[in-house]
C-alpha positions in Angstrom: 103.5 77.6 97.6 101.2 76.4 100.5 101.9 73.1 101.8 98.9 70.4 101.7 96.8 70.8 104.9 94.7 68.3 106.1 92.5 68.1 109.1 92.9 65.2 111.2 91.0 63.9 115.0 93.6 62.7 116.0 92.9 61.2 119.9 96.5 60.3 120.6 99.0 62.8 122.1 100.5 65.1 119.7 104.4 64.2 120.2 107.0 64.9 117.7 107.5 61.8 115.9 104.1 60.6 116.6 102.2 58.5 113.5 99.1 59.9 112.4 96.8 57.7 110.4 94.9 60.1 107.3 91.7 58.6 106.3 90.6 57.2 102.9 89.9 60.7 101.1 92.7 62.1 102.3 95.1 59.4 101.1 93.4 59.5 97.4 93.6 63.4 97.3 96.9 63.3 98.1 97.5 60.7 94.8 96.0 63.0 93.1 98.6 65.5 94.2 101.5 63.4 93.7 102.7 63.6 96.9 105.5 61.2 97.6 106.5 59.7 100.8 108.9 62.1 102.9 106.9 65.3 101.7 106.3 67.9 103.6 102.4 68.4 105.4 100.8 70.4 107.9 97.8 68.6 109.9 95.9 71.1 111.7 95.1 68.8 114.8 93.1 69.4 117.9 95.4 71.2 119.3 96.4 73.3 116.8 98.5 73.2 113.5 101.8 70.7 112.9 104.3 70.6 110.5 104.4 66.9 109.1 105.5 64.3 106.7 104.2 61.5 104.7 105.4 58.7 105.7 103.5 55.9 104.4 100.9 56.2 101.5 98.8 53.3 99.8 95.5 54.0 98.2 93.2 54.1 100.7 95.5 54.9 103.4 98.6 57.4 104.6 100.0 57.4 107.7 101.9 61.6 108.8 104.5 61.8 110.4 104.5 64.5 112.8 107.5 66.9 113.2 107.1 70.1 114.7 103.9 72.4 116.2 103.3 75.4 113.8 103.5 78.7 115.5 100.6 80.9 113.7 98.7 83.9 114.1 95.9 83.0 111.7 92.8 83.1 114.4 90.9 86.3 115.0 91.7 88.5 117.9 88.4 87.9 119.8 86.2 84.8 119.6 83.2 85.2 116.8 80.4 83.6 117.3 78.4 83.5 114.2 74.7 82.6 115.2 73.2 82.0 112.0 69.5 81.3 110.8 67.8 78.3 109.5 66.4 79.3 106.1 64.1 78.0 103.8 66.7 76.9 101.2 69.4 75.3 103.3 71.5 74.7 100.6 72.0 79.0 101.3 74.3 77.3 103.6 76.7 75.4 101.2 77.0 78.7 100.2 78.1 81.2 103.1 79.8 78.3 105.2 83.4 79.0 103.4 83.1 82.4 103.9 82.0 82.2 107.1 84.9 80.1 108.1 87.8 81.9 106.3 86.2 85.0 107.7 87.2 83.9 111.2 84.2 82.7 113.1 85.0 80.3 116.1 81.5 79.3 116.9 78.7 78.5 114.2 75.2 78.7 115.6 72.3 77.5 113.9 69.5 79.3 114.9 65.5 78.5 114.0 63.7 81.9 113.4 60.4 82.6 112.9 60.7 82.7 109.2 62.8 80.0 109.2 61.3 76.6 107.7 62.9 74.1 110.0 62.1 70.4 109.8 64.4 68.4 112.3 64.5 65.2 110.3 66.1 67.8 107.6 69.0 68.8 109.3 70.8 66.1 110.8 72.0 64.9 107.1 73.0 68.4 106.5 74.6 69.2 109.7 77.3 66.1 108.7 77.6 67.8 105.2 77.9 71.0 106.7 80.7 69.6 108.8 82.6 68.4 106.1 82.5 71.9 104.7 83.7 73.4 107.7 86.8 71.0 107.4 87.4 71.8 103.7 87.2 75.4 104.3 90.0 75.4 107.2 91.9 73.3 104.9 91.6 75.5 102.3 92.3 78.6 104.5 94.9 77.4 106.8 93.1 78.1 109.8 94.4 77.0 113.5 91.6 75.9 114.7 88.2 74.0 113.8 85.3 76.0 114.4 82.8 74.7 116.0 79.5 73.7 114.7 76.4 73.0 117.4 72.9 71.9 116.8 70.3 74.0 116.0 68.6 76.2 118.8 65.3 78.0 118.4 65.3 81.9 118.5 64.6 82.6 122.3 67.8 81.2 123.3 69.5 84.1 121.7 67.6 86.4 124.2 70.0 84.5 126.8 72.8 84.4 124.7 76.4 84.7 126.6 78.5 87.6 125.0 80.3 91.0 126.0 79.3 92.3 122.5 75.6 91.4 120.3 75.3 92.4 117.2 72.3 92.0 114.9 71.7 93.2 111.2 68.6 94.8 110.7 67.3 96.0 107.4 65.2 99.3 109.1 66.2 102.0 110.0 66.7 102.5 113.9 68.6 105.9 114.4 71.7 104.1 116.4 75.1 104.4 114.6 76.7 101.4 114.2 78.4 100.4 117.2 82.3 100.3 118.0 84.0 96.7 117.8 85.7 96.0 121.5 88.1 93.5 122.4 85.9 91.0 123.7 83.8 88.1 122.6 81.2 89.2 119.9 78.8 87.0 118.5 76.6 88.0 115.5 73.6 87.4 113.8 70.7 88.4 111.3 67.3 86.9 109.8 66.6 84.3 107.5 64.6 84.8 103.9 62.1 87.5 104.7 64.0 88.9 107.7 64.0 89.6 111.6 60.4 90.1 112.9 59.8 93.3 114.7 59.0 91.1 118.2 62.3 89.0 117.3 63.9 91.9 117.1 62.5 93.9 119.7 63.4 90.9 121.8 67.1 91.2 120.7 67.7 94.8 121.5 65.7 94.1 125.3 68.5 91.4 125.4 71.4 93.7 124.8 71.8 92.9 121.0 72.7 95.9 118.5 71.4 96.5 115.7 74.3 97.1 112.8 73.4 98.5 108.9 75.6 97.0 106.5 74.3 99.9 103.5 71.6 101.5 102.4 70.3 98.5 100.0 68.4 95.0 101.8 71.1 92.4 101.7 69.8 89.2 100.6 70.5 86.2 103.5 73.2 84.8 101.5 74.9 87.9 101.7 74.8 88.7 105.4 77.1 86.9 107.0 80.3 87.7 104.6 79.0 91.1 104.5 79.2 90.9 108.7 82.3 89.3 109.2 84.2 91.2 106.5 83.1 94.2 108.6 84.5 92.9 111.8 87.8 91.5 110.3 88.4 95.0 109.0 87.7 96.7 112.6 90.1 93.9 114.1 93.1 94.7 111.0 92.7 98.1 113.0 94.2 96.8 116.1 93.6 97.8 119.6 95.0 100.1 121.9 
């Protein structure tokens, strides 16, 4: 059984012995749990994962104790950056977040397309919700590091965007086989309800962007980015020579 993992900013240095004060929620979820004083925790920290253990709890406060760093392998081979769009319903992004984070992604980008409906005064709520998801989700999946989760960027700054590897999903048909996953930095993306323009997209594959099929059928938005990363984790479970 998985030990309870909590994410934690901690600003101090991350010594062995160290105290590490759990906020409010995190000291009520782990009453729910029943943990006890002297359990074991893991704290994924800013530097990475620990192995801790409670050693205070009251009910609105725990402090950790920390004992040793965890040595994992659970972050992808190559940095992801998942450069996602804006869409009309942005609760579609309750949705894929999870899966976008237990799928590996290191970077989350929210991008405005053309067909996306973006209202600034919108998004700055749900950027704080969407961070709180992010946490949950590397809590949940034991991940080694937060992914990162910037402001929103219109669609031209992809046309500058810095990568080895660009892919885009594109519901036409183009004529290019999918390309080959390398072992460099990739970052991904696709179109909001209603798709990729053809200028967007032309724009993309001026910029060095390749266009990927993900099947035959027209994936709905919600779909896309699982759909995407589950195809890159499955190149990267290849290995690389």
């Amino acid at each position: 059984m998985s030990l309870p993992r909590f994410v934690v900013p901690f600003a101090g240095p991350a010594l062995e012995n160290a105290l590490v004060p759990l906020d409010a929620p995190q000291a009520r979820h782990l009453s729910v749990l029943r943990v006890k004083p002297g359990s074991a925790l893991e704290l994924l920290l800013p530097n990475g994962p620990w192995r801790a253990d409670l050693a205070e709890l009251a009910k609105d406060r725990a402090l950790a104790r920390l004992v040793s760093p965890l040595a994992e392998a659970r972050e992808p081979l190559i940095p992801i950056h998942a450069c996602l769009p804006i869409t009309a319903q942005l609760s579609l992004w309750d949705d894929w977040l999870p899966g976008v984070v237990e799928l590996g992604a290191t970077v989350i980008q929210p991008v405005v397309y053309a067909r996306s409906e973006f209202e600034p005064r919108k998004i700055a709520p749900k950027l704080d919700r969407w961070r709180r998801i992010v946490m949950a989700s590397c809590e949940q999946s034991h991940r080694s590091r937060i992914p990162e989760l910037l402001e929103p960027i219109p669609f031209q700054s992809l046309v500058t965007w810095a990568a080895p590897q660009k892919w885009v999903a594109y519901e036409l048909a183009t004529g290019a086989l999918n390309p080959v996953l390398r072992k460099e930095p990739l970052a991904i993306t696709h179109g909001p309800e209603g798709g990729i323009t053809d200028d967007e997209f032309a724009a993309l594959a001026q910029a060095g962007w390749q266009s990927v099929t993900l099947g035959a059928s027209i994936l709905r938005a919600v779909t896309c980015p699982s759909a995407l990363l589950g195809a890159v984790q499955f190149e990267l479970g290849r290995g690389f020579q």
